[in-house]
Structures are given as structure tokens and as C-alpha cells.
C-alpha positions as CSV (number, residue, x, y, z in Angstrom):
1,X,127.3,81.0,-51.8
2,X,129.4,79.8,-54.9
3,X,127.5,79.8,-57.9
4,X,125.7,76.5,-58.5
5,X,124.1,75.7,-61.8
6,X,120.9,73.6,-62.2
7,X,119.5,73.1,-65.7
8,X,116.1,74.4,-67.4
9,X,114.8,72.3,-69.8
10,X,117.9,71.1,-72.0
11,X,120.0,74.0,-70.9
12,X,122.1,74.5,-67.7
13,X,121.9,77.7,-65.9
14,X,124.0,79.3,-63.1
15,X,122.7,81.3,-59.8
16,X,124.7,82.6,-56.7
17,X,126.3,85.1,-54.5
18,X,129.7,86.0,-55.5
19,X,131.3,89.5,-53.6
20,X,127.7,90.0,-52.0
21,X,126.4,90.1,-55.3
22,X,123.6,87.7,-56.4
23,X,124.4,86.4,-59.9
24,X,122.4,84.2,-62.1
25,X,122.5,83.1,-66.1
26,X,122.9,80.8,-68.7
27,X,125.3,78.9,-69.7
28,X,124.2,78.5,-73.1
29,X,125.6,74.7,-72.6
30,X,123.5,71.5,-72.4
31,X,126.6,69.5,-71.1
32,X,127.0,69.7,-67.6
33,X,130.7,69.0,-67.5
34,X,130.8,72.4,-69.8
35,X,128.5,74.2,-68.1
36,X,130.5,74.0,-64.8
37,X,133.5,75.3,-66.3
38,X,131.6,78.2,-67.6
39,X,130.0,79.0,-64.0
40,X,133.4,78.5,-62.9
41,X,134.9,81.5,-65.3
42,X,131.7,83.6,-64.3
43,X,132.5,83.2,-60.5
44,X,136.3,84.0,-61.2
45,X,135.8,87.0,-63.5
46,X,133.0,88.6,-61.0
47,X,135.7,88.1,-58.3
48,X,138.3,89.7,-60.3
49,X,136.2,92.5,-61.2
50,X,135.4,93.3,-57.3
51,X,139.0,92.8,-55.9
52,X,141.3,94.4,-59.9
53,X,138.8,95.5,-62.1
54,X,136.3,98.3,-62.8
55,X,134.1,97.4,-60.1
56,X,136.1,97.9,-57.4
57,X,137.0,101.9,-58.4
58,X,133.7,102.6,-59.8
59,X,131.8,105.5,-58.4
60,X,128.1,106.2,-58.8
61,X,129.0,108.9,-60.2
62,X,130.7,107.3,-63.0
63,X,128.0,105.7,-64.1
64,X,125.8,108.2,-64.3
65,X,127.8,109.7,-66.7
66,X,128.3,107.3,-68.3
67,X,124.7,106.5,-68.7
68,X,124.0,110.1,-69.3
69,X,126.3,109.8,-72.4
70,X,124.5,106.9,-74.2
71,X,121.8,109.4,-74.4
72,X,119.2,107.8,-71.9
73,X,116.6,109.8,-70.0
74,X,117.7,112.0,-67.4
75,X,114.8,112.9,-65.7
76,X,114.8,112.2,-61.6
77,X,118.8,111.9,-61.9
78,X,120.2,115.1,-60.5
79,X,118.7,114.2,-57.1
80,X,119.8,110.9,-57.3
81,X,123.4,112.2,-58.2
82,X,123.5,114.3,-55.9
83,X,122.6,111.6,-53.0
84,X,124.9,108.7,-53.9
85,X,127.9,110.9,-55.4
86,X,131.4,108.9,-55.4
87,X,129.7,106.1,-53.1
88,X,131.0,102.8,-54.8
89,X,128.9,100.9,-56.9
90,X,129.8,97.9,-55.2
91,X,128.4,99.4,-52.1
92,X,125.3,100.0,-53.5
93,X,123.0,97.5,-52.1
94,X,119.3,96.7,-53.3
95,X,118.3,97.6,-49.3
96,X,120.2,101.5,-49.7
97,X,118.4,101.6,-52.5
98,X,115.3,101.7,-50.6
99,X,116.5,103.8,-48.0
100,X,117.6,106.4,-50.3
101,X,114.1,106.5,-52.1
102,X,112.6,106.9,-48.1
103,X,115.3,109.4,-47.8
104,X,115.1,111.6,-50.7
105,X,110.9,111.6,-50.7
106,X,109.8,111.3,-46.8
107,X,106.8,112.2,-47.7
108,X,106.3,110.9,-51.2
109,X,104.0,107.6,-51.9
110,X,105.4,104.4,-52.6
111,X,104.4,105.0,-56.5
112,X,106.6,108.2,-56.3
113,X,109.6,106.7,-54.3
114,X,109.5,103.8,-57.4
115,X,109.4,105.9,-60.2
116,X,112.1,108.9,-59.1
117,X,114.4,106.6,-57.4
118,X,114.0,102.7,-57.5
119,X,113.7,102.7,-61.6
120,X,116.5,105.4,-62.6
121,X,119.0,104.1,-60.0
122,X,118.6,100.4,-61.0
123,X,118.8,101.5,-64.6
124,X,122.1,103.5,-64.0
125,X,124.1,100.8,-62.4
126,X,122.6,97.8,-64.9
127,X,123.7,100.4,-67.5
128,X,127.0,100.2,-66.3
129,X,126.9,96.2,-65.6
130,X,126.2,96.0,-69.7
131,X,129.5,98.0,-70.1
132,X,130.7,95.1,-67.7
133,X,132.1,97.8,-65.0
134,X,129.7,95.9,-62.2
135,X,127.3,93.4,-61.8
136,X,123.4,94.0,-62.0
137,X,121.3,94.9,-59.2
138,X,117.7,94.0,-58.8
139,X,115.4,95.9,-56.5
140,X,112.3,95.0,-54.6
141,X,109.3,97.9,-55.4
142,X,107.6,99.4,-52.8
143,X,104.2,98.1,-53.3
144,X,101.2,100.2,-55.0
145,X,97.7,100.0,-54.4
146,X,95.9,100.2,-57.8
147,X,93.1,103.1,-58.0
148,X,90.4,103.1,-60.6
149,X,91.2,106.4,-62.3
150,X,88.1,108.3,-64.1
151,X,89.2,109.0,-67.6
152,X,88.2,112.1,-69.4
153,X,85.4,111.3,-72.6
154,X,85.0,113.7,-75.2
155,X,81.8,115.2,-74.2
156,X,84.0,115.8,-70.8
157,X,86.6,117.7,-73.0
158,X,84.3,119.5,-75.3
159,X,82.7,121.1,-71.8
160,X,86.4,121.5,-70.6
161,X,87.1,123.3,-74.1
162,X,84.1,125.5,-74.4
163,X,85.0,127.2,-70.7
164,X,88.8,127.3,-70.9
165,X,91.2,130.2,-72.7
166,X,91.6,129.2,-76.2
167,X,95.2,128.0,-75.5
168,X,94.3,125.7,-72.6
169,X,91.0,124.1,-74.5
170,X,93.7,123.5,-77.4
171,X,95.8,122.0,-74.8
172,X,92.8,119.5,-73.1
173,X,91.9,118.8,-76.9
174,X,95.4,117.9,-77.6
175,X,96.0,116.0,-74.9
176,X,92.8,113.8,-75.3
177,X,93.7,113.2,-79.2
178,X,96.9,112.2,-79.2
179,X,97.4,110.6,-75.8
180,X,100.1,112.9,-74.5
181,X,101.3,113.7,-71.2
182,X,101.3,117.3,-69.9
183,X,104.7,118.0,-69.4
184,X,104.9,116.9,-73.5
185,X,102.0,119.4,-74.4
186,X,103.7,121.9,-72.2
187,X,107.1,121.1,-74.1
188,X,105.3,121.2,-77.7
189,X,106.6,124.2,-80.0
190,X,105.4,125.8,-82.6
191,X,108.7,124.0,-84.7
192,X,106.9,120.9,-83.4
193,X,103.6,121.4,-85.2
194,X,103.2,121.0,-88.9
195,X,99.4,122.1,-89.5
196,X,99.4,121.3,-93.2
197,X,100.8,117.7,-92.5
198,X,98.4,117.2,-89.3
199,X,101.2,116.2,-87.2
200,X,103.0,116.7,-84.3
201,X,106.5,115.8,-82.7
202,X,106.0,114.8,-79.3
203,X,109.0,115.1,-76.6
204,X,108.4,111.8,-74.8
205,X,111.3,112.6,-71.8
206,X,109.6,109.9,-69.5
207,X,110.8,107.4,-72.1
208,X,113.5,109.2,-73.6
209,X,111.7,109.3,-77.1
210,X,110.1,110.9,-79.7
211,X,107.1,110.6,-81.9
212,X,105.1,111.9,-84.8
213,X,101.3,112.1,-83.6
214,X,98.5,112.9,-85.7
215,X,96.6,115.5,-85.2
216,X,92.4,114.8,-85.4
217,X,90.3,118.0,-86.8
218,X,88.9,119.2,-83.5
219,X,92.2,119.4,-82.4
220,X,93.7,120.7,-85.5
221,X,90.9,123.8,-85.7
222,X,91.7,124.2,-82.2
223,X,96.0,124.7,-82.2
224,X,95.0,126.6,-86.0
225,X,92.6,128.7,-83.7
226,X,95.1,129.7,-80.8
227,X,96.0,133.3,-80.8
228,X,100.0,132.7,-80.9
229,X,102.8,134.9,-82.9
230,X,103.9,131.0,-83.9
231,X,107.8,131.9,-83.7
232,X,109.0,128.2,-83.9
233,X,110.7,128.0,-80.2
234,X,107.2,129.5,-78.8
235,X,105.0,127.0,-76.7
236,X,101.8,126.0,-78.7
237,X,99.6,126.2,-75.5
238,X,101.7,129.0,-74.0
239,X,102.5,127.2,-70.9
240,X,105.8,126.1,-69.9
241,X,105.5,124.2,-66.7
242,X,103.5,121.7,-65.3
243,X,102.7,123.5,-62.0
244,X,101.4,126.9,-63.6
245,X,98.5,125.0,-65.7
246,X,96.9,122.8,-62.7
247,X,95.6,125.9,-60.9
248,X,93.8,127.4,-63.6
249,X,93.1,123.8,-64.8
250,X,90.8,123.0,-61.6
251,X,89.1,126.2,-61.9
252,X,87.7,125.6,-65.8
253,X,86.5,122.6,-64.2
254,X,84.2,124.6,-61.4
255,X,83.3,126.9,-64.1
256,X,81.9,124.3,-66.5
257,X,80.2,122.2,-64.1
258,X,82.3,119.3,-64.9
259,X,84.0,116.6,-62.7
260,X,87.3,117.7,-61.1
261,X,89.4,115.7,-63.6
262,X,93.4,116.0,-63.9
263,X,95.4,116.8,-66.5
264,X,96.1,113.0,-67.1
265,X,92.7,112.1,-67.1
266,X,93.0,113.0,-70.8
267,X,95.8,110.7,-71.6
268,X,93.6,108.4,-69.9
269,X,90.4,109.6,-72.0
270,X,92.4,108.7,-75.1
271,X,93.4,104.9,-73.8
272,X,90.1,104.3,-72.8
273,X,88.2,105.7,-76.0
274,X,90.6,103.5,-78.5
275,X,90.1,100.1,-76.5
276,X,86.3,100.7,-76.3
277,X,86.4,102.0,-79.7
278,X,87.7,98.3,-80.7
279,X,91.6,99.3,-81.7
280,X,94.1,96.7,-80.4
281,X,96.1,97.5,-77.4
282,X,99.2,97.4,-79.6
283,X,97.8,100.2,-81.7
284,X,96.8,102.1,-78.6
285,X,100.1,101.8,-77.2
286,X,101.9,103.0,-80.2
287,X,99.8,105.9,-81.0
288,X,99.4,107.0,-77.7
289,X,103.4,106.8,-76.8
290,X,103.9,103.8,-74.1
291,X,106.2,102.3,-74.0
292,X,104.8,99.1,-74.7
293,X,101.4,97.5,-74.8
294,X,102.2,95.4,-71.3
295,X,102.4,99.0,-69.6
296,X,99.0,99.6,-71.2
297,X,97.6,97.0,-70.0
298,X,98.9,96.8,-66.4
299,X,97.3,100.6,-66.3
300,X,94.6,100.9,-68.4
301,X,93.0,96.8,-68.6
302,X,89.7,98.6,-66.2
303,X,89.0,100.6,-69.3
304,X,88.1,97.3,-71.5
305,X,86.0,95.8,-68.2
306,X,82.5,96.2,-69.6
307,X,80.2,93.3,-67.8
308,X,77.5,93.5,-70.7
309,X,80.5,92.2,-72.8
310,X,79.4,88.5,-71.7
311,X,76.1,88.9,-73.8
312,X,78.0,88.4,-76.9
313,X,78.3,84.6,-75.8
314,X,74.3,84.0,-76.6
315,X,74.4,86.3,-79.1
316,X,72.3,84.8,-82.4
317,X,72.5,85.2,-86.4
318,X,69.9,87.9,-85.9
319,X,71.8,89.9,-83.3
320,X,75.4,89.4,-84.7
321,X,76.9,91.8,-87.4
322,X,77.1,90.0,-91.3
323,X,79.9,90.4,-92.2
324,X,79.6,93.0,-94.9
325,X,78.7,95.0,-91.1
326,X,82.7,94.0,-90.0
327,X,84.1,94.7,-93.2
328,X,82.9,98.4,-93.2
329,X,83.5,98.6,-89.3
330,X,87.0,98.1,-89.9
331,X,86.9,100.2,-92.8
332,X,85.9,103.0,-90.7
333,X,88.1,102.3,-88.1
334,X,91.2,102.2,-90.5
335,X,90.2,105.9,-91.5
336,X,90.1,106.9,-88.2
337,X,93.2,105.6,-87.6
């Protein structure tokens, strides 16, 4: 289908197929005359791309070079690479995508087949539609069914702590203060940590970031605490991959009596605690490394679903806090922070 344009509000935009590629934009034009020439060059160019231009010699491969060199994440790409190869981009269709995910993880759930394949393959080949080699792909998700995850609380991590090896009880404490992931605490060095400063550098590879976390006193005295020679490329919690700490992990838990909890329950622990402590989510986003406070929110809005919360609607002068009381609660709450 030629690209047709139809207008939105006072601009005209453009949508249709053009080389089996949907295509869709603005004009930028509130004259119609104008904004059918410029759907006009849009058609042409997309054309000339497929039959002359990058797109019709680019190779998946390419692209993930290229995408590779711009310094984005690489996680979940060698498998992908190693799938698609030199297969054409232009032969990459939003329905092999798919297949590829079903393919690659047979046995993998649908938030598994999104994440390792849908997300990084749609990001290498719009990566390369920005350099204007191809055109942009979208891709349908498979669809996820949302579990309420228990988060970890303090009095949860303090048991965890209290039966667990110095190293992992610093790790759980870690995890739970600053909001990181495991494979970061596992990634954390000793050239990471700055104990005088109370900070820590934090290796976010899922977003293909870092960040400076602080570090609160119980888990300060804890990483001070670990035994650990501290040579700077040592691990702080002396574990280096994922796999090797869930084991031992599970069995702290059966020695403390505690709920079976995952490593990520802390990371959840630390969401949870700062929205029901009263910090905004775009605090808790920040400080806790999302990559933005929509992400947050889509994951963690359950922590913030207290039904007592409606009793604040009848509340009266007698029950409210003066506000001298809201002054020194945000006080407080901008030490913590």
C-alpha cells in the first residue's frame, strides 16, 4: 500500500507499506499540498534504499556491529548473532522475529523469549534504521502474565544476614540498600567501592550504564566487615557468577527459617521500602538504577497498593499531621536520602 498521509491535529502525517515495510511519520507540514510531496520523497527514498542502497546489501551481521560499536549493551547478542548471521535485514520480518525467539528458547517463557530476543534484535536493526541503512521494525511481544512478587523487608534481610557467610550477608545487605541486581553485586570490585566516600560504582550491563550508589551503614559495616585481601580487581562478595550464589542462597534461607526469597527479591525489597517509605517513584527509579520511572511503575505499582490508604479521605484536623509534623518528615527523609 503507497504511503497515504492523514493529518493529526494541525499536522499531516504519513503511514504505509513500501518494499514490505510498514512506514509511518510526520511530515512536519500543515499544508497538505506539501505534505504529499514529502510522503512522496519518503516513499521514493525507502524504495531506493531496498532496490540501490544500504538496505538491500545489509546483513544482520552488519548491524550488529555496528550497534556493537556505538557502545550499546551486548548482553543476549552472541546467540542472536549467531542465529541470523549474514541473513538480510530486509528479510528480517517482525513474524521471524518471533520464530527465532521460539527457536532459540523452546523451552523458555514468553518473558524470557522478550527480553533475550524480541528487545535486542529490534534494537539492533532500529539501530541501524537511525544510521538510515533500513527501515524500522516493530515487533509484537509475546504476552506476560503479571505475578505478585514477595519483596524482601529488612527484618527479612537482617535474618538472611545473621545465617549467611559474611560475604553473602554483605551481598543480601547490599543488594537490599542500593537496589542492585545480582549479576551487578556479583560484578562489584573492590576498585568499585570507596568505603571512606560511602559509595559504590555499579555495572548496570542490563541497561548499558553506570552508577554511583550510596552505601547505608548496615551495609557499609557489613562490605568493611568482609574478610577480603581487597586487591582492586577482587570481587567484594567473592562471587563471580550468578549460578554459583543461588544454591547456597536457598539453603541460608532453610537455615534461618525465612521464606524462600530470590536473589531479586531484594532489589524488590528496596523498591518497595522507598515507595512505602513516601520517596517519589522518580527518586526510586534513579537511586535504584531503572531505567526510568515508567519501568518502575509497570513492575513495582503493587508495592504502593495499601487499601487502608483510602482512610486518609475522612481523615480530620485531629488525625492529620500539622505541618511542623511534614516539615520534619521531609527533613528526615532528605537525610535518608
Amino acid at each position: 500500500m503507497p504511503l497515504k498521509i492523514h493529518r493529526r491535529g494541525k499536522i499531516w502525517h504519513y503511514r504505509g507499506t513500501v518494499a514490505g515495510r510498514r512506514l509511518r511519520g510526520s511530515t512536519g507540514a500543515t499544508d497538505k499540498a506539501i505534505a504529499e510531496r514529502i510522503a512522496a520523497e519518503r516513499e521514493a527514498r525507502a524504495w531506493q534504499g531496498h532496490l540501490d542502497g544500504p538496505q538491500a546489501h545489509l546483513t544482520f551481521a552488519q548491524a550488529a556491529i555496528a550497534y556493537r560499536a556505538d557502545g550499546r549493551s551486548t548482553r543476549f547478542l552472541e546467540a542472536i548473532e549467531d542465529h541470523w548471521r549474514d541473513t538480510p535485514v530486509k528479510d528480517i520480518t517482525s513474524g521471524a522475529i518471533r520464530a527465532s525467539a521460539l527457536q532459540l528458547y523452546p523451552k523458555a517463557g514468553p518473558a524470557t523469549r522478550n527480553r533475550q530476543v524480541i528487545v535486542p534484535t529490534q534494537a539492533i536493526i532500529n539501530h541501524a534504521a537511525e544510521l538510515e541503512w533500513c527501515a524500522p521494525i516493530r515487533v509484537r511481544r509475546f504476552p506476560v502474565e503479571r505475578r505478585i512478587k514477595q519483596p524482601a523487608t529488612r527484618q527479612w534481610v537482617e535474618a538472611f544476614a545473621a545465617h549467611a557467610s559474611p560475604h553473602l550477608g554483605a551481598m543480601c545487605l547490599f543488594m537490599f540498600g542500593t537496589g542492585a541486581r545480582l549479576g551487578e553485586a556479583c560484578a562489584l570490585t573492590w576498585a568499585d567501592v570507596d568505603l571512606d566516600a560511602r559509595t559504590a560504582r555499579i555495572r548496570q550491563t542490563k541497561v548499558g550504564r553506570e552508577r554511583i550508589a550510596h552505601l547505608p551503614t548496615p551495609v557499609l559495616v557489613a562490605i568493611a566487615n568482609s574478610p577480603s585481601n581487597r586487591r582492586p580487581a577482587d570481587p567484594v562478595f567473592r562471587y563471580i557468577r550468578r549460578d554459583s550464589v543461588r544454591p547456597v542462597w536457598m539453603k541460608v534461607c532453610d537455615r534461618a527459617g525465612i521464606a524462600r526469597l530470590s536473589p531479586h527479591a531484594c532489589r524488590h525489597g528496596f523498591a518497595t521500602a522507598m515507595l512505602h517509605a513516601g520517596f517519589d517513584v522518580k527518586t526510586t527509579a534513579d537511586r535504584g538504577g531503572w531505567s526510568s520511572p515508567t519501568v518502575l511503575l509497570n513492575t513495582y505499582a503493587h508495592a504502593v497498593a495499601d487499601p487502608t490508604v483510602t482512610d486518609a479521605l475522612f481523615d480530620t484536623d485531629m488525625t492529620q499531621p500539622t505541618d511542623q509534623e511534614r516539615l520534619s518528615n521531609g527533613t528526615k527523609r532528605g537525610n535518608r536520602n
